[in-house]
N, CA and C atoms of all chains as a GROMACS GRO file, in nm:
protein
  576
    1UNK      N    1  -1.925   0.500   0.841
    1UNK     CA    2  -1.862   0.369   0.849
    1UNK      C    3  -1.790   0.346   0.980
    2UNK      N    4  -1.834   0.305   1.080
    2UNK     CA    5  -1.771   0.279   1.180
    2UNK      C    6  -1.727   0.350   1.247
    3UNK      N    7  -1.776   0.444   1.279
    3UNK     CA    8  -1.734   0.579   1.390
    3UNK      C    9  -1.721   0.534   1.508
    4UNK      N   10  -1.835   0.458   1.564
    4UNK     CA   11  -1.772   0.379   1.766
    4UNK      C   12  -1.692   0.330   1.775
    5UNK      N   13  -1.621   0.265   1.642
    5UNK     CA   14  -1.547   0.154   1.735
    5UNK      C   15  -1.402   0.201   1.789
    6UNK      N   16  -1.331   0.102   1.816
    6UNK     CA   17  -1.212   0.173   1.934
    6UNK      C   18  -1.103   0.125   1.830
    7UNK      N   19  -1.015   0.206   1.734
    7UNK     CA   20  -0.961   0.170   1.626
    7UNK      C   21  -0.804   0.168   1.751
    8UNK      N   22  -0.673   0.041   1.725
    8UNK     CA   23  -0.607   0.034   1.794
    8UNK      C   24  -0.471  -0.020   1.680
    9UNK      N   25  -0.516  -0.018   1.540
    9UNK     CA   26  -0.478  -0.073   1.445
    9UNK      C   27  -0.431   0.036   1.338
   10UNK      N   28  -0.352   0.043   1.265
   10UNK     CA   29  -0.351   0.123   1.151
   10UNK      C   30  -0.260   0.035   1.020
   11UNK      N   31  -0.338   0.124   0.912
   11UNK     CA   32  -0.272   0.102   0.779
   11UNK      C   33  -0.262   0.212   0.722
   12UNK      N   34  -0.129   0.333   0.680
   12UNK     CA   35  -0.084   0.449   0.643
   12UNK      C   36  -0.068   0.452   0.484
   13UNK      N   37  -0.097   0.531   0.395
   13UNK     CA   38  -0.064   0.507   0.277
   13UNK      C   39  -0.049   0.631   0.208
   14UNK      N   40   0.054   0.682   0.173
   14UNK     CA   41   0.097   0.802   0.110
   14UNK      C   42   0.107   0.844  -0.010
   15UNK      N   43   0.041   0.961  -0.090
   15UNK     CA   44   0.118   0.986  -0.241
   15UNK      C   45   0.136   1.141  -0.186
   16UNK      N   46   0.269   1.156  -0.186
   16UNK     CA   47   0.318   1.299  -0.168
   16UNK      C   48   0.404   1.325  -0.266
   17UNK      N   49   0.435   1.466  -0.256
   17UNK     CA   50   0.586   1.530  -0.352
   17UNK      C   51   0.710   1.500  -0.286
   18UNK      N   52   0.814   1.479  -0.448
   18UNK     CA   53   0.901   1.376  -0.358
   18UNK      C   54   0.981   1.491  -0.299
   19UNK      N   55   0.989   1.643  -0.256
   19UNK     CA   56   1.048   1.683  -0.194
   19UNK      C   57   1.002   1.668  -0.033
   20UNK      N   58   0.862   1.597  -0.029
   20UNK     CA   59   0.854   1.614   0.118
   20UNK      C   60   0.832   1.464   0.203
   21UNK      N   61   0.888   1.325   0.059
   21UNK     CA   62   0.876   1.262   0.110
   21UNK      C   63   0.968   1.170   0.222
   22UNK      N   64   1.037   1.240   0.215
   22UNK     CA   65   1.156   1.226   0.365
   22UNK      C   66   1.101   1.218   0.469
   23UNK      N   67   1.025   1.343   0.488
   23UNK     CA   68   1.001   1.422   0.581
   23UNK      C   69   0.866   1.303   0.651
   24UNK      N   70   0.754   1.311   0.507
   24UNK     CA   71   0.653   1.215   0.599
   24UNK      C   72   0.714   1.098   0.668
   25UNK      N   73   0.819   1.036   0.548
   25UNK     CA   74   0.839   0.877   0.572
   25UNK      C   75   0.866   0.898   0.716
   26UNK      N   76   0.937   0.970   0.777
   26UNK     CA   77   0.996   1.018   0.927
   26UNK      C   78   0.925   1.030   1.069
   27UNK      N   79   0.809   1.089   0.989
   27UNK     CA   80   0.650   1.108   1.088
   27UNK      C   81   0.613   0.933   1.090
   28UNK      N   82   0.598   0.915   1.019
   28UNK     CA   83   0.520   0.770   1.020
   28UNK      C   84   0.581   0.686   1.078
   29UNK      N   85   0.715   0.718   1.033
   29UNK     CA   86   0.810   0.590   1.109
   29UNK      C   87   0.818   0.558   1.238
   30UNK      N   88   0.765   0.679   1.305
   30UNK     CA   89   0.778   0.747   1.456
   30UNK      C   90   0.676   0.635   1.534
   31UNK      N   91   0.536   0.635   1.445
   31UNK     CA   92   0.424   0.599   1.495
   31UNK      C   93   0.368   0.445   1.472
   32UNK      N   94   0.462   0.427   1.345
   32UNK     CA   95   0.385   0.280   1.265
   32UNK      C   96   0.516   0.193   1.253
   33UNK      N   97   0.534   0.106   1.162
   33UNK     CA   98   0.621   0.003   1.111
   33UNK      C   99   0.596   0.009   0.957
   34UNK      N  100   0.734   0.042   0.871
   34UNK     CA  101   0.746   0.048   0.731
   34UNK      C  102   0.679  -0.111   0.652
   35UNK      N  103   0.616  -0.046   0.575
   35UNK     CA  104   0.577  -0.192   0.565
   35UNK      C  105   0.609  -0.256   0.428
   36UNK      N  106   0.611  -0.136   0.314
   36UNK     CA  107   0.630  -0.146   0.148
   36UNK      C  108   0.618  -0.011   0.138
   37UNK      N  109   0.738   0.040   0.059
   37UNK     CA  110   0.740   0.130  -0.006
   37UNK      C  111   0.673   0.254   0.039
   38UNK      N  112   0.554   0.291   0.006
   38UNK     CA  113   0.436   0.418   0.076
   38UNK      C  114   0.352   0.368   0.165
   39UNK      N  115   0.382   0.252   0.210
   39UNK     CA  116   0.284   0.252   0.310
   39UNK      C  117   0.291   0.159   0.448
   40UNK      N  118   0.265   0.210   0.541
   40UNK     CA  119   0.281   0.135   0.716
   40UNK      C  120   0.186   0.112   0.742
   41UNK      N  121   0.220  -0.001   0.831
   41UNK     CA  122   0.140   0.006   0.941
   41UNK      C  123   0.179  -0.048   1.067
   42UNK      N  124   0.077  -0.060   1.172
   42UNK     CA  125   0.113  -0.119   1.311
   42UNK      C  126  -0.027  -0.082   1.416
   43UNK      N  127   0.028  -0.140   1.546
   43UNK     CA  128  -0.067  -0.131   1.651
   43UNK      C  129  -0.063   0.038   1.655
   44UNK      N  130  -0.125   0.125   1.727
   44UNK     CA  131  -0.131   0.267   1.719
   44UNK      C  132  -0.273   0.289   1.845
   45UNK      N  133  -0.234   0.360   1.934
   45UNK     CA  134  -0.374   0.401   1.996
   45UNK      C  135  -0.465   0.542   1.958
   46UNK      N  136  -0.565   0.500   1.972
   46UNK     CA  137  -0.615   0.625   1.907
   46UNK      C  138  -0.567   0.749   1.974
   47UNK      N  139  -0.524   0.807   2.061
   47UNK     CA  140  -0.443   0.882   2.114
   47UNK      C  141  -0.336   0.967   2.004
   48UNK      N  142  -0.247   0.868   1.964
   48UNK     CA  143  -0.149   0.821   1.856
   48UNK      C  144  -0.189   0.866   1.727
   49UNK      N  145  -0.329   0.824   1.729
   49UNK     CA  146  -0.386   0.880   1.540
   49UNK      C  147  -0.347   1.010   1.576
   50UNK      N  148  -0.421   1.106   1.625
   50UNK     CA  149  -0.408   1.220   1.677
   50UNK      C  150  -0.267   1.303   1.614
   51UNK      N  151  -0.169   1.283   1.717
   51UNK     CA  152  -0.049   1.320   1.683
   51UNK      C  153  -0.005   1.251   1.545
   52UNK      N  154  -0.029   1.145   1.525
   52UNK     CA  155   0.000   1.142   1.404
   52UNK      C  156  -0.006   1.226   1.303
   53UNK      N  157  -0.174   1.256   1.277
   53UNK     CA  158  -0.259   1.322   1.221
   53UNK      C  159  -0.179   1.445   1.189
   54UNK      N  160  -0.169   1.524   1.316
   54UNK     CA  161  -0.104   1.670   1.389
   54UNK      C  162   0.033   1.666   1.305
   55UNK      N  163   0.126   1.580   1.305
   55UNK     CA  164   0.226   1.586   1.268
   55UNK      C  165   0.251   1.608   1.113
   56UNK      N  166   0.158   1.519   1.051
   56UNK     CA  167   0.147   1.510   0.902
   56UNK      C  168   0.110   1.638   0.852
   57UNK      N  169   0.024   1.688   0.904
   57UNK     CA  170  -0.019   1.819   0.845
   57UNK      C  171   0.086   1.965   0.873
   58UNK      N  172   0.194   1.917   0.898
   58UNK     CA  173   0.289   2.014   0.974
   58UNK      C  174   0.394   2.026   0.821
   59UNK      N  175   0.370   1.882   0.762
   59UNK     CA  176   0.505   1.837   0.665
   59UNK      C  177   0.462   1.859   0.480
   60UNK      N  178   0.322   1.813   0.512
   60UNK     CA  179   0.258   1.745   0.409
   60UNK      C  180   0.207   1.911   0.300
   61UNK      N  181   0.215   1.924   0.186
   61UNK     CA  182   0.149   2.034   0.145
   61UNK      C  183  -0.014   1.984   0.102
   62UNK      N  184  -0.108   2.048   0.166
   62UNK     CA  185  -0.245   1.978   0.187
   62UNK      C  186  -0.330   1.977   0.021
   63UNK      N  187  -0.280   2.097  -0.069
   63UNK     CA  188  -0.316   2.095  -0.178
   63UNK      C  189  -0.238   1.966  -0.298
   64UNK      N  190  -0.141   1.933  -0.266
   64UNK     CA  191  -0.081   1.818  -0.379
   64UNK      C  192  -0.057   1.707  -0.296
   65UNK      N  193  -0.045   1.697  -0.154
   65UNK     CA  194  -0.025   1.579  -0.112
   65UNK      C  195  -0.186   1.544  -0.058
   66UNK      N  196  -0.111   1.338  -0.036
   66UNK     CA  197  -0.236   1.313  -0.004
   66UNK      C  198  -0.207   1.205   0.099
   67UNK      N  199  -0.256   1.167   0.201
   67UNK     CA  200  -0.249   1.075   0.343
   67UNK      C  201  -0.366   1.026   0.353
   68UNK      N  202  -0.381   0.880   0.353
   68UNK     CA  203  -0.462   0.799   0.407
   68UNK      C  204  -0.459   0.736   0.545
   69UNK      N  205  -0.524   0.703   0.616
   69UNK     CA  206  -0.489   0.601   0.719
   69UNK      C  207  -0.645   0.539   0.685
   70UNK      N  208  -0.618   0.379   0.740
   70UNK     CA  209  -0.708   0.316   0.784
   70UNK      C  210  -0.695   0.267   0.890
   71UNK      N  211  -0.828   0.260   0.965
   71UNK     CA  212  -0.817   0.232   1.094
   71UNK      C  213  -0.878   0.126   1.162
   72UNK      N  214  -0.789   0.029   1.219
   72UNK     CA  215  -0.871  -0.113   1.207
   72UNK      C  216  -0.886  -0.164   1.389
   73UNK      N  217  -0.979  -0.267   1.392
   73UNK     CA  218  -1.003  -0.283   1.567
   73UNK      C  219  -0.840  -0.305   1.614
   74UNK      N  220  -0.777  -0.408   1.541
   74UNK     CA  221  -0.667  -0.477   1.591
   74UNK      C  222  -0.601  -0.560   1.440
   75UNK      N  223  -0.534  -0.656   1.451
   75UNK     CA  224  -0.476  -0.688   1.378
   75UNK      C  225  -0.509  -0.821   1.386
   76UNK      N  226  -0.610  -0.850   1.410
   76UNK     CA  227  -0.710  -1.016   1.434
   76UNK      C  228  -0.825  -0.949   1.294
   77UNK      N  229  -0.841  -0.831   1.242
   77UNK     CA  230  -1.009  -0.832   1.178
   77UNK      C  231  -0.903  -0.808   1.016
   78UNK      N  232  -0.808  -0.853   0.981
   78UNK     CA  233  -0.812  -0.883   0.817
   78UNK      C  234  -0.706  -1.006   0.842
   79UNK      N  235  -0.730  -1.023   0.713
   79UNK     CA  236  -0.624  -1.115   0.627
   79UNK      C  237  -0.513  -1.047   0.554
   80UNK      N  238  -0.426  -1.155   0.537
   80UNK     CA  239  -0.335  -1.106   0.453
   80UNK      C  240  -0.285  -1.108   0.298
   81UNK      N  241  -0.266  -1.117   0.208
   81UNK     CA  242  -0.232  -1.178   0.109
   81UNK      C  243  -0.123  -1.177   0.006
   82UNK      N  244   0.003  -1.225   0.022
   82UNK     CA  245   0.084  -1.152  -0.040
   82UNK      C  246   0.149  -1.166  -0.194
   83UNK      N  247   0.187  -1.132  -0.294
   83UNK     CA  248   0.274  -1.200  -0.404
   83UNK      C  249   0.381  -1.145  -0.449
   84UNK      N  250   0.451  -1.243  -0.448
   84UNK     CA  251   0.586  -1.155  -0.521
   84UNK      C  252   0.665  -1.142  -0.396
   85UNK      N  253   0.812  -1.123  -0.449
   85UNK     CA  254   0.901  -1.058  -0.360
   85UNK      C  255   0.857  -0.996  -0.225
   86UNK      N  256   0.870  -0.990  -0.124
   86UNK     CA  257   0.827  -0.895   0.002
   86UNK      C  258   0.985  -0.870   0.068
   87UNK      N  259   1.036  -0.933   0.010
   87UNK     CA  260   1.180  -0.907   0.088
   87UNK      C  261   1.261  -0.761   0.007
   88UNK      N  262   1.232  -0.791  -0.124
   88UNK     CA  263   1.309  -0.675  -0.222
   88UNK      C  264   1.223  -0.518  -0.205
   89UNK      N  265   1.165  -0.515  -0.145
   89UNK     CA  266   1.053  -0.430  -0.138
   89UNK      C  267   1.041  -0.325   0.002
   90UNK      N  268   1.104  -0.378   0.077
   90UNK     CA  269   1.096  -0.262   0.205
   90UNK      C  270   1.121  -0.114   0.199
   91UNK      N  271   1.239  -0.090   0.066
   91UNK     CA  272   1.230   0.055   0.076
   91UNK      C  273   1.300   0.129   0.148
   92UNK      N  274   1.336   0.088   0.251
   92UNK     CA  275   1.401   0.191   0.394
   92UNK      C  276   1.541   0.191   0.266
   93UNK      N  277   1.596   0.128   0.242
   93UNK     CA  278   1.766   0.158   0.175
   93UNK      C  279   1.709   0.275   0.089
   94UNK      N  280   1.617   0.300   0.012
   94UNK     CA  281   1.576   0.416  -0.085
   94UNK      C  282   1.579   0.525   0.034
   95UNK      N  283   1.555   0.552   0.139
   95UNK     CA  284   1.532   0.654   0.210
   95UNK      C  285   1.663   0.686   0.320
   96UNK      N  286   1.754   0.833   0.276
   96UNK     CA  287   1.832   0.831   0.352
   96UNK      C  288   1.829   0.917   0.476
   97UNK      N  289  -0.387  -1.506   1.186
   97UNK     CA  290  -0.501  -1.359   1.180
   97UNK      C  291  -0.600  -1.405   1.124
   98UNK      N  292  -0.682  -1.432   1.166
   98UNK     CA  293  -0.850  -1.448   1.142
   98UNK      C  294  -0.813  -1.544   1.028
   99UNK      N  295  -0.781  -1.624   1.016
   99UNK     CA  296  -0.808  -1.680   0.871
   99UNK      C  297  -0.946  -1.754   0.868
  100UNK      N  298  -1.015  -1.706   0.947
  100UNK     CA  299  -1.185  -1.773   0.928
  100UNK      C  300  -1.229  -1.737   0.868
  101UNK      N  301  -1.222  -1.598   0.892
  101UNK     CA  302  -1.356  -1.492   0.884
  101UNK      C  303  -1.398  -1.482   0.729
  102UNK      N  304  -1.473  -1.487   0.711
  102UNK     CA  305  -1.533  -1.457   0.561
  102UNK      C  306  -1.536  -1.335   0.482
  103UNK      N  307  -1.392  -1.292   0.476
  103UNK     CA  308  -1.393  -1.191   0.419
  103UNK      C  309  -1.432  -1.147   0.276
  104UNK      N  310  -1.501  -1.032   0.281
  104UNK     CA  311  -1.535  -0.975   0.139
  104UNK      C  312  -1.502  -0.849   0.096
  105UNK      N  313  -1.436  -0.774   0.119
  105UNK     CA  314  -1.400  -0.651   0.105
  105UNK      C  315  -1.252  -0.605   0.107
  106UNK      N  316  -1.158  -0.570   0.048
  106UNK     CA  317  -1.021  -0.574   0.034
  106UNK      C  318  -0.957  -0.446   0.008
  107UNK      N  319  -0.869  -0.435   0.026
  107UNK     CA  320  -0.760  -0.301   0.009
  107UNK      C  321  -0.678  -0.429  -0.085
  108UNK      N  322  -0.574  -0.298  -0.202
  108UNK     CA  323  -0.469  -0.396  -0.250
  108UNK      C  324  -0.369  -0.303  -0.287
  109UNK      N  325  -0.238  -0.290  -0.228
  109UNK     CA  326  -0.160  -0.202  -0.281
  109UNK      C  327  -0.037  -0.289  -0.369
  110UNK      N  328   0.025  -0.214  -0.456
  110UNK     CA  329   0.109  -0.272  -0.543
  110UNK      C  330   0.218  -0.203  -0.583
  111UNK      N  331   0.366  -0.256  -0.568
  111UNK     CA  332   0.489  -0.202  -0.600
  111UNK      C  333   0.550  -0.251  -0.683
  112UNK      N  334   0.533  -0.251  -0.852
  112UNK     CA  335   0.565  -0.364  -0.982
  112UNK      C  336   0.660  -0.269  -1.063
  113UNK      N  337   0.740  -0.298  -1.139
  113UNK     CA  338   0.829  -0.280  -1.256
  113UNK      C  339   0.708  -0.202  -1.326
  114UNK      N  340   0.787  -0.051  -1.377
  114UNK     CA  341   0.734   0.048  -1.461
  114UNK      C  342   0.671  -0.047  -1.621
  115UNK      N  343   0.705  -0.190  -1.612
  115UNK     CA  344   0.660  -0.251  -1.774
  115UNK      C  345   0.524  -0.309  -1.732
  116UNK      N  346   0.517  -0.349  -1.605
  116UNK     CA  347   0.406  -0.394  -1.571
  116UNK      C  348   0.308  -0.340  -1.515
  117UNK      N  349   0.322  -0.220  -1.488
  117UNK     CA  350   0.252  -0.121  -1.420
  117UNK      C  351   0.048  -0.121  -1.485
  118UNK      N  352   0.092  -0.133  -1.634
  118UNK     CA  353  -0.033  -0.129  -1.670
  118UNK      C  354  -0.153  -0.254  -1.676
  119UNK      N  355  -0.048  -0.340  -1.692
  119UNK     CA  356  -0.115  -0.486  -1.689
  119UNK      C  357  -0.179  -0.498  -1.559
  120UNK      N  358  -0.103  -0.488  -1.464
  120UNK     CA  359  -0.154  -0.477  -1.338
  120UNK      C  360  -0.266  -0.389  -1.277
  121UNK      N  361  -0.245  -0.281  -1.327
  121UNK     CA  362  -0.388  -0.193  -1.276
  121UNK      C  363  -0.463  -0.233  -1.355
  122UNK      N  364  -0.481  -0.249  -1.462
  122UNK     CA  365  -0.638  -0.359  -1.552
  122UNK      C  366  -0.687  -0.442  -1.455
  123UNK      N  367  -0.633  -0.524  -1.402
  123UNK     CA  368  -0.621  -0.662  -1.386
  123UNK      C  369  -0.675  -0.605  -1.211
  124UNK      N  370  -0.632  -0.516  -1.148
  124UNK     CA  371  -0.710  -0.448  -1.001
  124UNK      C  372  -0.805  -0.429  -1.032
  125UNK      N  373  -0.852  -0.332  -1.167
  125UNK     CA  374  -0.961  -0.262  -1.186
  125UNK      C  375  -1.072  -0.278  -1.219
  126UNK      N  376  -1.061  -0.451  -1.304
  126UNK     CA  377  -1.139  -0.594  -1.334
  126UNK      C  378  -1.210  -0.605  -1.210
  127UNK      N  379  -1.147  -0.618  -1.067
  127UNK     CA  380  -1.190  -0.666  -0.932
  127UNK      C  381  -1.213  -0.578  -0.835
  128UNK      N  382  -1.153  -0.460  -0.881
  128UNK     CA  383  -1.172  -0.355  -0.759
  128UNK      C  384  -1.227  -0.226  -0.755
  129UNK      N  385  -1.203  -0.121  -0.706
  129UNK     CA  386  -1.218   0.011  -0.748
  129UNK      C  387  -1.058   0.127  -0.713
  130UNK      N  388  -1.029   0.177  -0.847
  130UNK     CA  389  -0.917   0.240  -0.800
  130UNK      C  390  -0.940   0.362  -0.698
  131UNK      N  391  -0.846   0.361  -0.615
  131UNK     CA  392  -0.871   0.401  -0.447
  131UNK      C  393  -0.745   0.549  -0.483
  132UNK      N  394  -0.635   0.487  -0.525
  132UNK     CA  395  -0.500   0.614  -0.481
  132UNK      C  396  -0.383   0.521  -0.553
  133UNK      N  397  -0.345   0.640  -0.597
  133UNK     CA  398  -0.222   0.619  -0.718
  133UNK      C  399  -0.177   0.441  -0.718
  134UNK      N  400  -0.106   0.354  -0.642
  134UNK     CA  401  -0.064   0.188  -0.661
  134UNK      C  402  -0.167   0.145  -0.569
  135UNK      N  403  -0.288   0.201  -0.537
  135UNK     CA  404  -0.377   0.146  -0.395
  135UNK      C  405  -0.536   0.115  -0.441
  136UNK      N  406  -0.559   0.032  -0.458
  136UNK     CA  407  -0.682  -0.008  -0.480
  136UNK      C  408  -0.824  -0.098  -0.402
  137UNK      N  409  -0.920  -0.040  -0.382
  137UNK     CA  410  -1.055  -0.148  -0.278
  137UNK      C  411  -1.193  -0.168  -0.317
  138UNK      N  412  -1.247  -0.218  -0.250
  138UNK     CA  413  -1.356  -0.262  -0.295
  138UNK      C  414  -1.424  -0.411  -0.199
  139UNK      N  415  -1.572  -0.388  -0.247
  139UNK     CA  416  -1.589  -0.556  -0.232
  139UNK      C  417  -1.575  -0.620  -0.332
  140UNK      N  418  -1.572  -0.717  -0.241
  140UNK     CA  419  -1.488  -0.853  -0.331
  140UNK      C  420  -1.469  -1.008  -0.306
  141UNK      N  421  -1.607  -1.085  -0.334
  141UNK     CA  422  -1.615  -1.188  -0.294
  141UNK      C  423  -1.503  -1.248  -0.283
  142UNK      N  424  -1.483  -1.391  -0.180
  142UNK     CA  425  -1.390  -1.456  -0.145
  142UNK      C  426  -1.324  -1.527  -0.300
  143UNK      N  427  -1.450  -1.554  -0.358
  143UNK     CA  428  -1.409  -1.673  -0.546
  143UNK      C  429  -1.322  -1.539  -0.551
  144UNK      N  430  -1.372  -1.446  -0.632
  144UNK     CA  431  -1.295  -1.308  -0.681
  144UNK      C  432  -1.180  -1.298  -0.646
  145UNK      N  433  -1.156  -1.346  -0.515
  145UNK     CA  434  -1.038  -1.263  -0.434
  145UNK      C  435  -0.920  -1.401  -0.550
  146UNK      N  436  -0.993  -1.522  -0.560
  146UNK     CA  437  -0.883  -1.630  -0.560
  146UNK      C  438  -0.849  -1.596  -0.692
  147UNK      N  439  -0.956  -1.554  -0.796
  147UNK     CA  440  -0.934  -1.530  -0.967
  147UNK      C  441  -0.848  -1.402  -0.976
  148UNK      N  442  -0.849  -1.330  -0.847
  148UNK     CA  443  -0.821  -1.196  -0.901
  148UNK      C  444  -0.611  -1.203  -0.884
  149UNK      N  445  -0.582  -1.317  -0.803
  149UNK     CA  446  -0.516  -1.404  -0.700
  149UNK      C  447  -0.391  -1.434  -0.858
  150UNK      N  448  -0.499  -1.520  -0.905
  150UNK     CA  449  -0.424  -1.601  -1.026
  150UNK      C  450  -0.446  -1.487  -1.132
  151UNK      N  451  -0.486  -1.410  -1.185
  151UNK     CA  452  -0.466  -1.314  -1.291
  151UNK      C  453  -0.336  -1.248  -1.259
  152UNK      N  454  -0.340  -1.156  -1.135
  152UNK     CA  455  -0.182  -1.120  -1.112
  152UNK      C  456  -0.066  -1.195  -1.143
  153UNK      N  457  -0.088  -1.333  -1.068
  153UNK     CA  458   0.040  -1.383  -1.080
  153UNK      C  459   0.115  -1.452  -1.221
  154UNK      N  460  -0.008  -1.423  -1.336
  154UNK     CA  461   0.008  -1.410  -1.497
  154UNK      C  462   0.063  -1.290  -1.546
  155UNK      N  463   0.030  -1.164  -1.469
  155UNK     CA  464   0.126  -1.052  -1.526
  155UNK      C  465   0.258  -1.014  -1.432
  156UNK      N  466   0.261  -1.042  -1.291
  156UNK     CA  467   0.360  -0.992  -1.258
  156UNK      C  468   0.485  -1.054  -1.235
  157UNK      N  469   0.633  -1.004  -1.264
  157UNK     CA  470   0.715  -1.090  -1.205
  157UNK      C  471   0.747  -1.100  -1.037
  158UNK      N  472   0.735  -1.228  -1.001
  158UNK     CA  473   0.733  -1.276  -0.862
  158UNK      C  474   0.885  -1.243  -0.816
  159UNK      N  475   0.955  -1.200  -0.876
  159UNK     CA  476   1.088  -1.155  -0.819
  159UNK      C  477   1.139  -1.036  -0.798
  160UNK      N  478   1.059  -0.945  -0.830
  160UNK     CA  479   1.086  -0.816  -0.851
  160UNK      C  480   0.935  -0.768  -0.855
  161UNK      N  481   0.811  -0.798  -0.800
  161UNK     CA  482   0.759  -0.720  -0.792
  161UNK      C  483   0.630  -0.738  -0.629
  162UNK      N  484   0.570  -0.688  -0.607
  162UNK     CA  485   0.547  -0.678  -0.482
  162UNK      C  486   0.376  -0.703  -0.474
  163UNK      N  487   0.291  -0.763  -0.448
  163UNK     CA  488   0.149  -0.731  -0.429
  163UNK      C  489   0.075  -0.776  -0.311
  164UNK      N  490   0.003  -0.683  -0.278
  164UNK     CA  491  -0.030  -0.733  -0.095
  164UNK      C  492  -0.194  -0.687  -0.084
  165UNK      N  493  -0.274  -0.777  -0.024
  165UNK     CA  494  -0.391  -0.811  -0.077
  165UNK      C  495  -0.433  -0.766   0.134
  166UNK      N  496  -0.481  -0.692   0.112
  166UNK     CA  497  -0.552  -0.723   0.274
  166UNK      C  498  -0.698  -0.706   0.277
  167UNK      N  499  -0.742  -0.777   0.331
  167UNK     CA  500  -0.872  -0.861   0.288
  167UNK      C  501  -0.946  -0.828   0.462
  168UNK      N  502  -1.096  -0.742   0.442
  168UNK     CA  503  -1.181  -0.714   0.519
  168UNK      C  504  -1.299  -0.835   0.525
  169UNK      N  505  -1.393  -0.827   0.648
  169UNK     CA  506  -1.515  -0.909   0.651
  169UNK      C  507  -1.616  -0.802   0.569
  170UNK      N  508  -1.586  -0.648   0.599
  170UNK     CA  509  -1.660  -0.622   0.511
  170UNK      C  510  -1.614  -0.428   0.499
  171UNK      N  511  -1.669  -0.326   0.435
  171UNK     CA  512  -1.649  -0.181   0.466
  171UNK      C  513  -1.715  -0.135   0.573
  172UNK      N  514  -1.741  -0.179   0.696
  172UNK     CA  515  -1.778  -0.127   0.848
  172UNK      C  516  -1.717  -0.176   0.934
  173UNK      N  517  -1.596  -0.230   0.925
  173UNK     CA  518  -1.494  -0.286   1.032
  173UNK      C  519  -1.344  -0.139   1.014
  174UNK      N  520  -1.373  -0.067   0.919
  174UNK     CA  521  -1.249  -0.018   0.938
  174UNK      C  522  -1.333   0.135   0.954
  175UNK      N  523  -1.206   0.232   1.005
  175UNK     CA  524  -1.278   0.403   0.985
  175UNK      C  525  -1.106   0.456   0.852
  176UNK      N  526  -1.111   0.537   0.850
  176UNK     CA  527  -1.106   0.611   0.736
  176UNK      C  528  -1.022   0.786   0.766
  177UNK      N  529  -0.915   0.807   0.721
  177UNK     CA  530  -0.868   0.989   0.763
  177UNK      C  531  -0.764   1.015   0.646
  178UNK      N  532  -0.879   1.094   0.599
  178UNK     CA  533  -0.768   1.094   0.481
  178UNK      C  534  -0.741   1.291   0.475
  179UNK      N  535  -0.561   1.292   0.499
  179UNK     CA  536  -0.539   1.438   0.458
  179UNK      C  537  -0.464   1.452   0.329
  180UNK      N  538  -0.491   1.571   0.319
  180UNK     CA  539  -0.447   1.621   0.174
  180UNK      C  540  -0.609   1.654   0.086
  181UNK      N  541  -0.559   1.690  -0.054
  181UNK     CA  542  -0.637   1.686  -0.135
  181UNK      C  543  -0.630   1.557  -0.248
  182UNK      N  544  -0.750   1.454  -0.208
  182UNK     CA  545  -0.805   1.310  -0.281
  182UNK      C  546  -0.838   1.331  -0.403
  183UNK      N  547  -0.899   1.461  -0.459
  183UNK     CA  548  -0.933   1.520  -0.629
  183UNK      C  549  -0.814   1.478  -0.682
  184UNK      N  550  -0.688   1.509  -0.603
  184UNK     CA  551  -0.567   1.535  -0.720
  184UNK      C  552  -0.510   1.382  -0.769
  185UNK      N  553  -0.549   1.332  -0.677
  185UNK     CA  554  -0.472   1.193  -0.650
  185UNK      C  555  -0.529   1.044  -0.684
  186UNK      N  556  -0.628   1.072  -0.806
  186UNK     CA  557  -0.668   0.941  -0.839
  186UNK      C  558  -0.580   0.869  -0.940
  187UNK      N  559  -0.520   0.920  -0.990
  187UNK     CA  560  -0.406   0.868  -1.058
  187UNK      C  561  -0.449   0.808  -1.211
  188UNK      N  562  -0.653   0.794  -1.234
  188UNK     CA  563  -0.645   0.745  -1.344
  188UNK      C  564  -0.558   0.834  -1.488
  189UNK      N  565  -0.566   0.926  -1.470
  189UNK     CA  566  -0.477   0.996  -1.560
  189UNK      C  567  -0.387   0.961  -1.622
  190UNK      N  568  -0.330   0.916  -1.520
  190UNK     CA  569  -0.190   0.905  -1.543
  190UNK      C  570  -0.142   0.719  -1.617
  191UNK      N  571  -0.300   0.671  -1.626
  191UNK     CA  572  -0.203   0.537  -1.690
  191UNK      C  573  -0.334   0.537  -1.836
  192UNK      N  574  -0.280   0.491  -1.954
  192UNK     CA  575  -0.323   0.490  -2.027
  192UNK      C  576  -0.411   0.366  -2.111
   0.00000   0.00000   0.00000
């Protein structure tokens, strides 16, 4: 699915143990923008996936946790759609 | 952001009240394919996207709960990195 293209975009989405979920939220935060709860995103160069990548696997236990990214041209190739609250929902106050 | 493009293919993640939790994944799973624990995709015609649109907003409360719809032209615009182990983490298990 799309291996050439030049991904400059990301969408992060996490189910980890909650002892290590500090730790990811911290990695990600570094690289992306909190977006809801488990999951970011933002502009990112593929460079960026990289260390990202590198970093997560430093935190993450590879047998019970689990990390997604998607990787998109830019932030022109989706839509959005939202319902409900988006304001009550950010999450960062849950994370100290 | 593109609101042209003819999208058919969607990611949908969801952050709802533990009462609604189940209503809501039916109501993804009607339209989508479950992806990761509150994260769900698939194709998904544009009609679909609007029915699938108004079914939510019959189970969830709009004040307290969160749903975010991001909507592809199709599954070859995005790439894909997923760490951890994905076996553990489909989550149907876990809702009844």
């Amino acid at each position: 699915m799309g291996k050439n293209f030049n991904y400059n975009y990301a969408f992060l989405f996490y189910d980890v143990g909650e002892k290590r979920v500090n730790k990811v939220f911290k990695v990600c935060k570094k690289y992306l923008s909190h977006f809801q709860k488990s999951v970011f995103r933002g502009e990112i160069t593929p460079a960026n996936i990289i260390l990202l990548k590198k970093d997560l696997k430093k935190v993450i236990n590879e047998n019970e946790d689990f990390v997604c990214i998607i990787k998109l041209m830019n932030d022109n190739v989706y839509g959005e759609e939202v319902l409900g609250n988006k304001q009550n929902n950010t999450g960062e106050d849950l994370i100290i």
